[in-house]
N, C-alpha and C positions, 0 to 999 in steps of 0.2 A: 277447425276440427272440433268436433263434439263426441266425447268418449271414445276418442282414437279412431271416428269416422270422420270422414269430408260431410262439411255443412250442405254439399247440392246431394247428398243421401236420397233424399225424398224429391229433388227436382228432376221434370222429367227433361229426356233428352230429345236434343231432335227428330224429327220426323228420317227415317232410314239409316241413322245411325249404329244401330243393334241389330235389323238386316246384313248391312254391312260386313258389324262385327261377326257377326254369324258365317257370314262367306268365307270369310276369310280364318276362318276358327276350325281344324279340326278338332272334333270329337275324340276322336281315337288318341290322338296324342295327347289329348290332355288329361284323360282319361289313364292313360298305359302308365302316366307317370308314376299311377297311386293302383296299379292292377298288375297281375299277373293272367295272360288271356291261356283260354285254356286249346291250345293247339289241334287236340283232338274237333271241337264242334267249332272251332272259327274261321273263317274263311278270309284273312284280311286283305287280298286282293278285291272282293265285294265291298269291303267296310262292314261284315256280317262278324260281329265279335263276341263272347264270350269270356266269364269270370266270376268268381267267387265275390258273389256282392259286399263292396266297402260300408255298408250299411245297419246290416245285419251279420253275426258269427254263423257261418257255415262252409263245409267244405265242399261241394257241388256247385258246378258254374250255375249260375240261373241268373246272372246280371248280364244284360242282353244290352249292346252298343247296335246301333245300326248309323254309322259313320255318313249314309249318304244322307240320309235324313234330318242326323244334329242331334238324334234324341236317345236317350237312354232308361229302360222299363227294368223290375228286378221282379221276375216272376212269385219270389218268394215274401219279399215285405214290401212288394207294390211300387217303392220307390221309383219317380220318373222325372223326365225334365230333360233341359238342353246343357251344353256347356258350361254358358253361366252358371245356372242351379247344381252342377257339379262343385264346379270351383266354393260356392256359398257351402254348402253341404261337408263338404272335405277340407275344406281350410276355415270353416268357422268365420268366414266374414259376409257381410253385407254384400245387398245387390251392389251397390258402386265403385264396392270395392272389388269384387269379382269383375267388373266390368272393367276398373284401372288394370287389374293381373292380365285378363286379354287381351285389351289393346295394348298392354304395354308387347305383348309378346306377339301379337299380329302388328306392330309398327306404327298403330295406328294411335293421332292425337284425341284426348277426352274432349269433346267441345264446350266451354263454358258454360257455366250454367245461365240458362237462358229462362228470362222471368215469363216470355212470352210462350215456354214450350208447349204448353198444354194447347193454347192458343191455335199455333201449329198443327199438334197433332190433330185437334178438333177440322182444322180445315182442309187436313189432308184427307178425313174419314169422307169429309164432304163431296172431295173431285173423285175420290175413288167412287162415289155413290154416283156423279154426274157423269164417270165414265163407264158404268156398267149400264147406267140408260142410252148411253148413244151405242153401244154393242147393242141392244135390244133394238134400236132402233135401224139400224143401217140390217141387222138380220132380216126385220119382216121385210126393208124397201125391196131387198134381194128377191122377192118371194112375190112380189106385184109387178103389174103389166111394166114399170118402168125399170124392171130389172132382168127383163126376158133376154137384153142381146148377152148380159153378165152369166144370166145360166147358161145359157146356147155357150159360150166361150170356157165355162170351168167345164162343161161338156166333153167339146173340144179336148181339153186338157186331160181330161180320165177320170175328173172328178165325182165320185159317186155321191147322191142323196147324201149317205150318212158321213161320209168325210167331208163336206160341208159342216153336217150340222156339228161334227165333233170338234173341229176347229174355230166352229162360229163364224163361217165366213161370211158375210154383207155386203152393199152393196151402198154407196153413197149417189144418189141421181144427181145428175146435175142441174144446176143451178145455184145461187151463191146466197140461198135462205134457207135450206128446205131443213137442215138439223137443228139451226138455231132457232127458227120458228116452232120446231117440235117440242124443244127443251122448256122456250119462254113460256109454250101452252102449259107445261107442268109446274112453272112458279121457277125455274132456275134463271138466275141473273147471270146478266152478259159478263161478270164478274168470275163467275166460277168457268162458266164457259170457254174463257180467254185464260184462267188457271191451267185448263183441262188442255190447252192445246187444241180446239176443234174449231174455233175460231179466230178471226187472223183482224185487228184493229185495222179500221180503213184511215189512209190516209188525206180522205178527200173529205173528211167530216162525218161520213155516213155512218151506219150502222155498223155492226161486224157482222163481217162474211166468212162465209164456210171456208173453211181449209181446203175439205175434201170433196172434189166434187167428179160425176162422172167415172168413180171410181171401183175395181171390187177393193173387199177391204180386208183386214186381216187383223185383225185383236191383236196384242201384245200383253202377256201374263209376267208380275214378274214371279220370284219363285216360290210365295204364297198363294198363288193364284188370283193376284188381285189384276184388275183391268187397269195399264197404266199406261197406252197409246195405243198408236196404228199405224198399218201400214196399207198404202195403198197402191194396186196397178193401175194405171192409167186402160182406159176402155178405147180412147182415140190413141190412133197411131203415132197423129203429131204432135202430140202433149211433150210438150219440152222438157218431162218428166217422167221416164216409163215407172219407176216407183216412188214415192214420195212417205215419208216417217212423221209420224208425231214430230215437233220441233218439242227441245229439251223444256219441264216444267218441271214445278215442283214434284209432279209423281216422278216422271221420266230421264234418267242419266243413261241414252242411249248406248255409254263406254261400258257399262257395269251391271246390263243386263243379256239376256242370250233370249229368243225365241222358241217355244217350248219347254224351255229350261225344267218345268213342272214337270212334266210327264214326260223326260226325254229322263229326268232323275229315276222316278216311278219304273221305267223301264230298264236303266242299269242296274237298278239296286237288284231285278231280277236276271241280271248275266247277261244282259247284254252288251253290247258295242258301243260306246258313244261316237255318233259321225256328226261329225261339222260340217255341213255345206253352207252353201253360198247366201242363198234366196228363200223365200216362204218356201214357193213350190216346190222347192227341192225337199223342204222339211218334211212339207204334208206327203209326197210321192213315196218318198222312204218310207214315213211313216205307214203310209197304207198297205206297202210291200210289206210288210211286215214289220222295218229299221225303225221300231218306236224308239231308239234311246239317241233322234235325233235333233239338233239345234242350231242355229245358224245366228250369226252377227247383224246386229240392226243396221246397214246401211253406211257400215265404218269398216273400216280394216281391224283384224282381230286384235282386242287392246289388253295390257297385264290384267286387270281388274277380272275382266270375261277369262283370261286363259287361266288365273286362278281357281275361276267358278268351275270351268270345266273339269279342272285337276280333282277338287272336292266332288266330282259326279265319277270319277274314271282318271287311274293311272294314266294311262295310256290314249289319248283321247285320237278319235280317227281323224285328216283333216283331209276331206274328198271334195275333190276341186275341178273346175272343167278344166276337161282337158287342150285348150289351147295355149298361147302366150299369156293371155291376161290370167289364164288359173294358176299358169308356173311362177308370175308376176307377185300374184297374192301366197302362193306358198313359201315362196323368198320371205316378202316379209314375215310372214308364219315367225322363219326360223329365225330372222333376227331379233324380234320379241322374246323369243321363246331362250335363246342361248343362255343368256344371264338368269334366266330362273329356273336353270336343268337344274333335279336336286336325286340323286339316287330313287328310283320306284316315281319319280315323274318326268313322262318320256311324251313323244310325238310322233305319229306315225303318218305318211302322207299318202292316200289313194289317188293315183290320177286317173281322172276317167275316159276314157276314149277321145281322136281328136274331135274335135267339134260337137261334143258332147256333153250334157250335165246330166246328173245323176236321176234329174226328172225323166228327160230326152232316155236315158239308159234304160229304164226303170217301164216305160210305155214299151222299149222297140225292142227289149231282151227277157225280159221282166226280173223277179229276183233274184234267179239265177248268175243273171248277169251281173247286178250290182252283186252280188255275193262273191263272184271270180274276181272284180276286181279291188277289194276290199282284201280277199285273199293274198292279192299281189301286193299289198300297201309297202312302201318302203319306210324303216327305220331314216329317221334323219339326217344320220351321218352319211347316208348316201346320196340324199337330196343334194348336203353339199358338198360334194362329190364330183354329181351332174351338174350343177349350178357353176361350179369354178372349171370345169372342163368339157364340156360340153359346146362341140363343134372348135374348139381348140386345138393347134398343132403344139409342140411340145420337141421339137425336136434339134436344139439347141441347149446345153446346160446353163444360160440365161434364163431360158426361158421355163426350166426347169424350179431353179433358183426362185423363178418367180412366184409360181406353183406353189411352194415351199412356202416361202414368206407370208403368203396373201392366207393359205390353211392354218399354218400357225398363229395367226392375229383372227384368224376366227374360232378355232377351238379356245384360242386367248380368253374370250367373253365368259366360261366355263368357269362359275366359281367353284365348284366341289373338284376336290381332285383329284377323288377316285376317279369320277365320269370325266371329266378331264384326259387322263389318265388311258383309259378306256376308247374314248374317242380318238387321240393320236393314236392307238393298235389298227384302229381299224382303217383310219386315213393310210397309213403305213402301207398295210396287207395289200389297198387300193390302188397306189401309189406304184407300188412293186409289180402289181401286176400288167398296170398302164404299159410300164418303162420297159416290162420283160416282155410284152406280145408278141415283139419281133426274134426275139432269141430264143433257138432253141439248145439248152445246155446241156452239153453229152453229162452224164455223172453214171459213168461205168459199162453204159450199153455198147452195138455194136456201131460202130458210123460215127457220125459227129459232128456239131452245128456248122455253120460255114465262118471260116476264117478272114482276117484282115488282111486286106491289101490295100497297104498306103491307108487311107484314111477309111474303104469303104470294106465289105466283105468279097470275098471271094470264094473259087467254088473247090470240093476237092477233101481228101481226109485230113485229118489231125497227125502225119509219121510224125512225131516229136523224137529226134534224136539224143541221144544219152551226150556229156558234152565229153568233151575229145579226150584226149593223153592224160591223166590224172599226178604221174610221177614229175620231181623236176630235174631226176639226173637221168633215170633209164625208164623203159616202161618193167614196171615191177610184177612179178609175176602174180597171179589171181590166187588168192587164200579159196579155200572151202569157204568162210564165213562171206568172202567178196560174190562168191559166185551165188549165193543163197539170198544176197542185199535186196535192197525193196530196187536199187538199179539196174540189178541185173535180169533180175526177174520180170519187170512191168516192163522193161523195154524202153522204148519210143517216147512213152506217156509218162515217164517215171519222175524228169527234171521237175516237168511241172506240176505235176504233184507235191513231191518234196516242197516247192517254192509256196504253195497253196497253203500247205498243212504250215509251215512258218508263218505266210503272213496270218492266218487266223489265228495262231497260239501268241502272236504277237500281240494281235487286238484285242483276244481275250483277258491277257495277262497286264493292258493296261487301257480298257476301254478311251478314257477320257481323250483318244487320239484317233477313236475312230471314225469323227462329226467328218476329219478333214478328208477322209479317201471316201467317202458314201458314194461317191461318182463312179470312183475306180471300182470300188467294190459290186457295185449294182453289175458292170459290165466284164466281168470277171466266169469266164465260163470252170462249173470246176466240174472234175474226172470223176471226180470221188462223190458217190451220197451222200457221206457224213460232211463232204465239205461244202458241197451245195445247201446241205440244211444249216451248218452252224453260218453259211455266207447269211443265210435268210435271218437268221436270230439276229446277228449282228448288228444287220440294215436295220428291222424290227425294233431294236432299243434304242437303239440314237435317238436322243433327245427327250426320252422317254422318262429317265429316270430308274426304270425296272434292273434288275441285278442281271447281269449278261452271264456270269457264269452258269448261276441257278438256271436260267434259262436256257442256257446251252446244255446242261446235264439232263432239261428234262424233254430237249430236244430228239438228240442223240443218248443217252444216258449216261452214267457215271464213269461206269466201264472205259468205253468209247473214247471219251472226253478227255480222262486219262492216260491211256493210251496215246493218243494225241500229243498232248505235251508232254508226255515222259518217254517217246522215240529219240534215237540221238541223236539224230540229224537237227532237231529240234530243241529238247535241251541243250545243247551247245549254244543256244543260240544268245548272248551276253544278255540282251531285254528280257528273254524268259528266263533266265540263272535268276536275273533281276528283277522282279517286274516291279512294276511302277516308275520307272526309269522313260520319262515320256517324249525327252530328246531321242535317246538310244531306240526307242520303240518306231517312233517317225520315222531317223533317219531308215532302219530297217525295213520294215514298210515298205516306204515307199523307192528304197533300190530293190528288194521282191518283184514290187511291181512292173519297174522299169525293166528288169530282166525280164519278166515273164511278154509284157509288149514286144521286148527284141527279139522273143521267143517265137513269138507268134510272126510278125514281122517275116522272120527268114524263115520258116517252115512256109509260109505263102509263096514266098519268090520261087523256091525249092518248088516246092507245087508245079507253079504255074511254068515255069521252066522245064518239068519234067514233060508237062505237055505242049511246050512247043518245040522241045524236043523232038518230037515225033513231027514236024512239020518243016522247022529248017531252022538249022542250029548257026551262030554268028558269034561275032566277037561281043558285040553288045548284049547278047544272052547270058557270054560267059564274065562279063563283066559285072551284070545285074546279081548275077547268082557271087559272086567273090565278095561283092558288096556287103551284101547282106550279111554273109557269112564273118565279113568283118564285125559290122553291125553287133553280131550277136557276141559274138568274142569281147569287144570291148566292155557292151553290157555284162558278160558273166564276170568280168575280172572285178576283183574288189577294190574301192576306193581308191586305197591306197599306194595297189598296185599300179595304174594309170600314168606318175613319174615315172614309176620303173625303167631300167635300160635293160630290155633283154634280149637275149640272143636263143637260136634255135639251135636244142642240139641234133646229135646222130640220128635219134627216134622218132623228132619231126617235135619234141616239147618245147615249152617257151623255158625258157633257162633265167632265173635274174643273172645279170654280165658282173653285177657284184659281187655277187654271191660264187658263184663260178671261179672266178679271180683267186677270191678266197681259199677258195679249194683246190684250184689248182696250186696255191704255193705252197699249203700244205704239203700235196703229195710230192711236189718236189723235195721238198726237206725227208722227204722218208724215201725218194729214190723210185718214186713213178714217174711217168708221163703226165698232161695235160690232159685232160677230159675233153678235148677237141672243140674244132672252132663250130 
């Protein structure tokens, strides 16, 4: 250190390192740490920013960020420059040391000081020099008799005069001399030429030979617009190669650049869309449609480094893919790249294009119209994997359900932030719900009612739910005003299971952490009520969620409602709601609700189906199926405990306990009655 600098102060650093640093550097953020933006004139979905310049005392924004760019201008005392020249500026340190602040905060290592760096740079200035003459040269071949089948073909394709010349497209003749012979004419050694990538060392002693031969060609900018490969289509059909890339050189790190990237930037900064496709021609076709803020992957699968770049050009970046298997193939990985680097305000959107279609093929046989609908349709990601995990999938086993389950949660897993985290299980959730509910249609108050169980499957018929039998245990007690006014006397039919509904939900509410275990029972739960069908959906909804289930049930149904709900008596009586958080008392409860409202349904089927073969011919086996059931249900309504009981049936047709009975009957004898009868 020298005066509380690093001694490689004054050494330069490698060749693409500050590129790099630069990509992966917002402006805006590093910037907003020391700014106040001024809301009114900033747009930061663009990176178009505004602020009272840190430079100069004044209260009018006139400090201008333009984030897609890197650069920052202050109308008023001129100041400009990039991120670095920020951080130098506003923290009072050196260039290397503003460059230790960045990388330390983009994750990236300073690379030692290298005595040979100038060295470097000098002979990186060189290949960019030897590669802007082979663009100059593969241009005019394009343009002479040995490039007439290459025009006849971008013809073919749509390509007009000037989207050639806008792209620089060329033309490499074949033959395995004709560029390096052009170069040697101008004094360039086979040395740089084989830097440059355009040349390929012969292993048989001879000379070096062209890379690209027989080829069109396609420039490669990176995002200064310097010339730093190519790409080329093959002209012959049987080329064991339909496109072929610059191999990687010291210009070229095929991972950590995008095609276009320059002017697909230039055209977001002005409101456009950034679309990803696949290939050159997909670039240039969009782009000629008008999709200039388009770019595409060099010949690799999209890598962190490019999906960073992307994020710095566009929140939101489009990623439009053909539409067959190999597009849906490439968009998977899309997402598995992409999961671990979701960060709030950086998202993924996925167009898919027609079957057997790419946005080139779209773009000729619809024109922009076309790509523009489907662009419109683009899907948010989380339903990408969505489709991806169930798609052409049966689902119709709670295995296989389970499985669903496991395999979504280990992928919204990769989700470090956890809001979006967070965010993503709602939406799996809502998807989820919807899959499982297609086949059921849940009465909640109208007239009719979905179809019923029978035995295992549905059957067909109304919902008569009977109110349950004899209520007294000595005589049947006469009906109060207040009895006759009850939520049982009045709903009727429908009433039990109501009651049973409104319990199990105020049960869940009042002790969530027991609701993971019935999600099954729950999901398949048809309820009467609207308020019970929406708090059934909140419920499902937070499991596993983390989100507060009351607040969410209040702002389902509202406060009101909710209230209501758990302060009916039938329900506060209920020992788990007296208590809640009591998550044994709350299970067991639960899940006897449950079990009764099954033997509910159960014997309301039989009943059913019984009443209509009734009308066709009535038998002992009829009347046996229907006593069954009707047992069935009886046993289920009786409480736990009841079940040892010994009882006997009195005069009124009630279950009597025979102990209790006993009881009373010695009673009354000591006072000189009768027996309450056998």
């Amino acid at each position: 250190m020298q005066g509380g600098r690093p001694i490689y102060e004054d050494m330069s650093l490698p060749p693409g390192f500050l590129d790099e640093l630069r990509n992966r550097t917002s402006l805006a953020q590093v910037a907003g740490r020391k700014l106040m933006w001024d809301a009114r004139k900033s747009n930061q979905g663009k990176g178009d920013l505004w602020a009272p310049c840190p430079f100069h005392h004044e209260k009018t924004a006139s400090f201008h960020v333009d984030d897609k760019k890197g650069y920052y201008y202050c109308f008023g005392c001129q100041a400009k420059g990039d991120a670095i020249k920020f951080v130098q500026e506003t923290e009072n340190v050196g260039f290397m040391d503003a460059i230790e602040i960045l990388a330390t905060e983009a994750g990236m290592e300073i690379p030692k000081a290298d005595p040979r760096a100038q060295e470097k740079a000098d002979r990186r200035t060189q290949l960019t020099d030897v590669m802007e003459q082979a663009v100059q040269f593969f241009r005019l071949q394009l343009k002479t008799q040995a490039g007439s089948a290459a025009r006849a073909y971008l013809a073919k394709r749509g390509l007009s005069f000037e989207a050639q010349e806008r792209f620089e497209i060329g033309f490499a003749p074949a033959g395995w001399e004709n560029l390096r012979e052009a170069l040697a004419a101008k004094g360039i050694s086979p040395d740089l030429m084989l830097g440059c990538g355009l040349v390929k060392a012969s292993d048989k002693g001879r000379a070096p030979y062209d890379v690209f031969r027989n080829r069109i060609m396609f420039p490669i900018r990176d995002a200064r617009g310097k010339a730093i490969a190519f790409g080329g289509r093959a002209m012959d059909p049987d080329d064991h190669a339909k496109y072929l890339n610059s191999p990687e050189t010291e210009l070229f790190d095929k991972s950590r650049n995008l095609y276009n990237l320059r002017n697909a930037r230039t055209a977001a900064g002005r409101g456009q869309q950034l679309i990803v496709a696949e290939g050159y021609m997909d670039v240039i076709a969009l782009a000629e449609a008008g999709f200039e803020a388009a770019v595409a992957p060099l010949g690799t699968a999209v890598t962190e480094p490019q999906m960073q770049m992307m994020w710095r050009v566009s929140e939101e970046p489009l990623i439009a893919l053909d539409g067959d298997k190999a597009g849906l193939r490439a968009a998977y990985r899309v997402i598995d790249l992409a999961l671990p680097l979701l960060e709030a305000g950086k998202g993924l959107r996925f167009a898919i294009m027609p079957e057997g279609k790419d946005p080139d093929d779209l773009v000729r046989s619809g024109g922009p119209e076309a790509v523009q609908g489907v662009l419109d349709a683009a899907l948010p990601m989380v339903r990408l994997i969505w489709r991806q995990e169930t798609e052409g999938k049966v689902f119709d086993s709670p295995e296989r359900k389970a499985a669903l389950d496991k395999l979504l949660r280990a992928r919204i897993a990769k989700i470090k932030d956890p809001s979006l985290r967070h965010h993503y299980g709602e939406d799996i959730k809502e998807l989820r719900f919807q899959l499982f509910r297609q086949g059921r249609n849940s009465d909640v108050g109208g007239g009719g009612g979905p179809a019923v169980f029978t035995g295992g499957g549905r059957g067909k018929g109304k919902r008569n739910w009977s109110p349950r039998g004899p209520i007294g245990r000595y005589a049947q007690p006469v009906a109060t005003e207040g009895a006759k006014a009850s939520l049982l006397a009045v709903a009727g039919d429908e009433a039990e299971a109501a009651l049973r509904e409104a319990v199990i939900l105020a049960a869940l509410l009042k002790t969530p952490q027991v609701a993971e275990e019935f999600e099954t029972q729950l999901e398949e739960m048809p309820c009467r009520d609207t308020d019970h069908a929406m708090l059934r959906d909140v419920i499902l909804s937070c499991i596993g969620t983390g989100r507060d289930l009351f607040e969410a049930a209040e702002s389902a149904i509202g406060p009101m409602a909710l209230e209501t709900l758990c302060n009916a008596r039938h329900v506060a009586v209920v020992p788990c709601i007296r208590n809640p958080g009591d998550a044994d008392m709350a299970r067991m409860t639960v899940a006897e609700e449950l079990a009764k409202l099954e033997a509910h349904r159960g014997w309301q089927a039989e009943v059913a189906e019984a009443q209509e073969d009734l009308e066709d011919l009535a038998d002992e086996a009829l009347t046996w199926r229907v006593a069954e059931a009707t047992r069935a249900r009886a046993q289920a309504g009786r409480l736990k405990d009841e079940n040892d009981a010994d009882f006997a049936i009195g005069e009124n047709g009630a279950h009597i306990d025979r102990e209790e009975r006993d009881a009373f009957d010695s009673l009354l004898s000591k006072i000189g009655f009768g027996k309450t009868g056998q």
